[in-house]
C-alpha positions in Angstrom: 2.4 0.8 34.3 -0.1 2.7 32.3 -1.9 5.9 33.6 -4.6 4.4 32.5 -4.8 1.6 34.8 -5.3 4.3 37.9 -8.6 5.5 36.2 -11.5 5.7 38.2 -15.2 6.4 37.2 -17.2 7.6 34.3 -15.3 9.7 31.8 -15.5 10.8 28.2 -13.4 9.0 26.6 -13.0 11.1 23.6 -11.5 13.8 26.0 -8.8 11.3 26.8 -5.3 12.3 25.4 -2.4 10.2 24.6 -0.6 10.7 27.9 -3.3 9.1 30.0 -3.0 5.5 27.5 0.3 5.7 27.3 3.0 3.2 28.8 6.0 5.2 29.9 8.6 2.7 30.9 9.2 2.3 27.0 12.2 0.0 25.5 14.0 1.8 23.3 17.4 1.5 20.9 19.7 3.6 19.1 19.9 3.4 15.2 23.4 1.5 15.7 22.0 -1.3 17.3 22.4 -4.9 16.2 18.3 -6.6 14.8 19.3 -9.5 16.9 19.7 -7.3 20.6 16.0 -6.1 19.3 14.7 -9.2 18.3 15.7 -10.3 22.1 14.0 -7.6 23.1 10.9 -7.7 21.4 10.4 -12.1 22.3 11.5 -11.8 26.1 9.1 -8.3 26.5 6.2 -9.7 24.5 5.3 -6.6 22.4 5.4 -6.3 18.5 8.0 -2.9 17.9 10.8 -0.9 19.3 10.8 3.1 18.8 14.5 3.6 17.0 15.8 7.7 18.6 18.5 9.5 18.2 20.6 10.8 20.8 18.2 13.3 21.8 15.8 10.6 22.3 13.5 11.8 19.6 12.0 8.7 17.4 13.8 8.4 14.1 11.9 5.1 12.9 10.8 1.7 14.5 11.7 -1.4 14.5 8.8 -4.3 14.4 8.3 -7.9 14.1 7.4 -7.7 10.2 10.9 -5.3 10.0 13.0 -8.0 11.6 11.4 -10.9 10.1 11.9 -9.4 6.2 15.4 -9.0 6.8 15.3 -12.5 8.0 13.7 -13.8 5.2 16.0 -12.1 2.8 19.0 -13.9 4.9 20.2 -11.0 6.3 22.0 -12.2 9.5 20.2 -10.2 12.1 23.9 -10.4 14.4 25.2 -8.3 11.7 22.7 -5.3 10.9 21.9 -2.6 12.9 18.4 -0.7 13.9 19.0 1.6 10.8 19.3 -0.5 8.0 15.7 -2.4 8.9 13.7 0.4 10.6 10.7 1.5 9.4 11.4 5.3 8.6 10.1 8.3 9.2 9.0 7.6 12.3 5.2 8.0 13.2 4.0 9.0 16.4 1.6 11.2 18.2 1.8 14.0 20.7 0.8 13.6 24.7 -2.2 16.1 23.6 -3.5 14.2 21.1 -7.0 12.7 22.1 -8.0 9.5 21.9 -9.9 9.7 18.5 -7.2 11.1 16.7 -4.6 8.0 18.2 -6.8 5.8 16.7 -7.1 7.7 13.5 -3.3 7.4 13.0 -3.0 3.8 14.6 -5.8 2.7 12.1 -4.4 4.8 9.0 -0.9 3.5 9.7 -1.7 0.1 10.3 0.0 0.1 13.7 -0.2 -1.8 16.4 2.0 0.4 18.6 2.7 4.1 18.2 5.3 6.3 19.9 4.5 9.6 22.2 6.3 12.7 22.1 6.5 15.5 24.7 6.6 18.9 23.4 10.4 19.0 22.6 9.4 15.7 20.2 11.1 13.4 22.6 10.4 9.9 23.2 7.6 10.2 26.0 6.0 6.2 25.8 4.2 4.3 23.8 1.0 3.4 23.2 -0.8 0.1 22.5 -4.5 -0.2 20.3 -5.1 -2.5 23.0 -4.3 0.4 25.9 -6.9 2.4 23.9 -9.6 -0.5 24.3 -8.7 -0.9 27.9 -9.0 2.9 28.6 -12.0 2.6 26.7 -13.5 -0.2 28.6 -12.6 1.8 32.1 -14.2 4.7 31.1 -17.5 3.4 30.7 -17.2 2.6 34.4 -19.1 4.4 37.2 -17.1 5.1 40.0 -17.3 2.8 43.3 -19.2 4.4 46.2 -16.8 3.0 49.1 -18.5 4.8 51.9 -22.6 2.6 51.0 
């Protein structure tokens, strides 16, 4: 669940930070992992990428639907390379402060569809869609309901 689906009434939405898009039950692997667990992954979950952390659980890279389908197309066997040798590296991400304008800044830079969020010790936090930012968007145009007229 997002934070952003519990949202009520008007707010500014460019004083909305990461934390309050973001999806916190967040799929995530270790660098050793075989492409084909995440390709699994990513086709029975329905979302395009997989934040890649080390064993502090601090994003290291990603791994996304164009990473796993290059390796295919180069006839890699995706049974027999891990997370590390396909990820897309550094990883990039954004902080639980960082406001809404700024996520899209980095999602529109970057080309991302999905972007990792980091707590202040840099560790893997959720992860946040464009479309959460439209959605969060969309709800904060919203006046609150009046329940007791």
């Amino acid at each position: 669940m997002r934070r952003i689906d519990f949202m009520v009434g008007e707010k500014d939405f460019n004083t909305l930070t990461a934390a309050q898009f973001m999806q916190e039950d967040v799929i995530y692997f270790s660098k050793s992992v075989k492409a084909q667990s995440i390709a699994a992954a990513i086709t029975t979950g329905n979302f395009g990428s997989v934040p890649i952390v080390d064993s502090d659980l601090k994003p290291v890279g990603i791994v996304s639907e164009y990473d796993l389908l290059k390796a295919m197309r180069q006839g890699k066997n995706l049974s027999e390379i891990s997370a590390a040798e396909i990820m897309s590296k550094p990883a990039v991400s954004v902080s639980v402060d960082t406001n809404s304008m700024d996520v899209m800044k980095v999602l529109e830079d970057k080309h991302l569809i999905r972007v990792p969020v980091v707590d202040h010790e840099g560790k893997l936090a959720g992860m946040l869609a464009r479309r959460d930012l439209m959605k969060g968007y969309l709800q904060s145009q919203v006046p609150a309901k009046v329940w007791w007229m």
